[in-house]
N, C-alpha and C positions, 0 to 999 in steps of 0.2 A: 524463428520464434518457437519456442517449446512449451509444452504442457504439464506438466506436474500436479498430482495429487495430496491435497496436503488435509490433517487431521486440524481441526478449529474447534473444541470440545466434543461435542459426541457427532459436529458433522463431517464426512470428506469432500474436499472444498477442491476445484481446482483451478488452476493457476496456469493463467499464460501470458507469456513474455518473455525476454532475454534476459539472465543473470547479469546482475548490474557486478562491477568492477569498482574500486578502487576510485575514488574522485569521480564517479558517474555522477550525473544528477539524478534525483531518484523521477518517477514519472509522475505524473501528476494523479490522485487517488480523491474519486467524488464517490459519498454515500450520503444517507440518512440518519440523520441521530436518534435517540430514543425520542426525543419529543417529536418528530418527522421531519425537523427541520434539515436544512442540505448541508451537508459538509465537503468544502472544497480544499483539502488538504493545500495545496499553495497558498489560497487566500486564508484559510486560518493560521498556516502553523510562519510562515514568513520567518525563516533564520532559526528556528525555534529546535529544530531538531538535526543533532549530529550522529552518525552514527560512527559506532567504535566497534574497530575487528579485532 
């Protein structure tokens, strides 16, 4: 697992985990939205999002 520091507007944010590859699944990503409500990236986005390299 690695570490990496990364800029997200004026904060540095960091980041851990393995560089995801080519056909990986991405991991599963849980936060709060602006209303406080929970956002479970698997359970909302379902097929929703592709990424292109």
């Amino acid at each position: 697992m690695t570490k990496r520091v990364v800029k997200f507007g004026q904060l540095d944010l960091t980041v851990e985990g393995n560089k995801l590859q080519i056909n990986d699944k991405a991991p599963n990503f849980k936060g709060i939205l602006e209303d406080l409500s929970d956002y479970d990236f698997y359970k909302n986005e379902k097929d929703k999002v592709k990424i292109i390299i």
